[in-house]
C-alpha positions as CSV (number, residue, x, y, z in Angstrom):
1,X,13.5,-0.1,-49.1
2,X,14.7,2.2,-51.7
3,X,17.7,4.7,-51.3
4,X,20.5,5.9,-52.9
5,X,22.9,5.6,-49.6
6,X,25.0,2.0,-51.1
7,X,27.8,1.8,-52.9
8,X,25.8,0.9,-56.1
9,X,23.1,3.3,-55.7
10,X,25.6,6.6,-55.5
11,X,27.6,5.4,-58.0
12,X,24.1,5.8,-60.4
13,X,23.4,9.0,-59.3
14,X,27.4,10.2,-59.8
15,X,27.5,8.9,-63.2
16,X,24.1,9.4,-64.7
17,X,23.5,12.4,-63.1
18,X,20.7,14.1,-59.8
19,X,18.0,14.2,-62.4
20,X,17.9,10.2,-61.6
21,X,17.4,10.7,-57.6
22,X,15.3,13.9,-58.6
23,X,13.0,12.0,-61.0
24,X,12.7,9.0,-57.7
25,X,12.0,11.7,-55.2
26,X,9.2,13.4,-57.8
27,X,7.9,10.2,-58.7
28,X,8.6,10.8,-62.1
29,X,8.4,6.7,-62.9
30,X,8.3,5.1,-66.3
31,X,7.1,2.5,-64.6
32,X,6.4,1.5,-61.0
33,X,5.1,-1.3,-58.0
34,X,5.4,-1.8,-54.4
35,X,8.8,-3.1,-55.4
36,X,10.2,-1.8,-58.2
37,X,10.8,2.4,-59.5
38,X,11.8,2.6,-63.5
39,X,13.3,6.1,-64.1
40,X,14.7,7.4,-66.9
41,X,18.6,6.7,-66.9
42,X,19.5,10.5,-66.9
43,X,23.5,10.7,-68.4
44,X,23.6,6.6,-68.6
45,X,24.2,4.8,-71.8
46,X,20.9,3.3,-71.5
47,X,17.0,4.2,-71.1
48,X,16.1,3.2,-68.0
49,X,17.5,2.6,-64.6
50,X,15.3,-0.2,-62.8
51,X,15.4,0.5,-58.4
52,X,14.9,-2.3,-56.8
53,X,13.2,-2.8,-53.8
54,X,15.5,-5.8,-52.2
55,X,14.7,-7.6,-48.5
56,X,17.0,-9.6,-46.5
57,X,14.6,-12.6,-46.9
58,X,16.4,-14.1,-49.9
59,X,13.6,-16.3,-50.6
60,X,11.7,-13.5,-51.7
61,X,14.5,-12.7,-54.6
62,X,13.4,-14.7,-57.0
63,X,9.9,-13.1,-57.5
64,X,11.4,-9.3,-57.1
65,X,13.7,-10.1,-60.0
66,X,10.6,-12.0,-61.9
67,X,8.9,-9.0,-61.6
68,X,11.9,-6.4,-63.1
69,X,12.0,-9.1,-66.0
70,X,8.1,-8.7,-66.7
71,X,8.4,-5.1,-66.4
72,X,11.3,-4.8,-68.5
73,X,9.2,-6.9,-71.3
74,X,6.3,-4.6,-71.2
75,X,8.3,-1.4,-71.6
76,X,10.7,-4.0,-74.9
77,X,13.3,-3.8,-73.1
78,X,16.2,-5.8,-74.7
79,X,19.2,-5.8,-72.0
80,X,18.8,-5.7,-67.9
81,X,22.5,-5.7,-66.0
82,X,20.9,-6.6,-62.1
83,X,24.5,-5.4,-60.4
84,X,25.0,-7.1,-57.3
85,X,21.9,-7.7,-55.7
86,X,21.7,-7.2,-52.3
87,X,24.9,-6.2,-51.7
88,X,25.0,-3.0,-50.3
89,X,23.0,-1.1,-47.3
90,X,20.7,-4.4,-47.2
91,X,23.4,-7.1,-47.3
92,X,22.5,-10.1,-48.1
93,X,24.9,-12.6,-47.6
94,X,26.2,-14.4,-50.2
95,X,26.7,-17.9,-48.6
96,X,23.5,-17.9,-47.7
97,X,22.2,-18.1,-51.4
């Protein structure tokens, strides 16, 4: 599920700017799977902003961040900040990882 509605995901769009939501909704991706969107990072001090696609099934975490790493190594990516996983409109519980 992708969206911009948590805590996490507006605070993206307020800081670097609509042309990261517009870029998602146009599908204007650097890069892109069944669980991952790459746009470009709009006003952010940084290239790229990586959407994750996150479940509730935390066993499935693992692979979904495996997968942003891979990506981020094909595009030489140097740095990935991976804020809080899970932790907004999805909610994964922390106790339970």
């Amino acid at each position: 599920m992708f969206c911009f509605v948590g805590n996490i995901g507006k605070a993206i769009i307020v800081k670097g700017g609509q042309s990261i939501a517009d870029d998602f909704v146009n599908k204007q991706f650097v890069k892109a799977s069944i669980n991952y969107r790459i746009t470009k990072a709009g006003n952010l001090q940084s290239k790229y902003v990586i959407h994750l696609a996150v479940t509730r099934n935390i066993n499935l975490l693992p692979n979904l961040v495996g997968e942003v790493f891979q990506a981020a190594e094909e595009l030489e990516i140097t740095s990935v900040a991976l804020p809080a996983i899970g932790t907004g409109i999805v909610t994964v519980i922390h106790s339970s990882l």
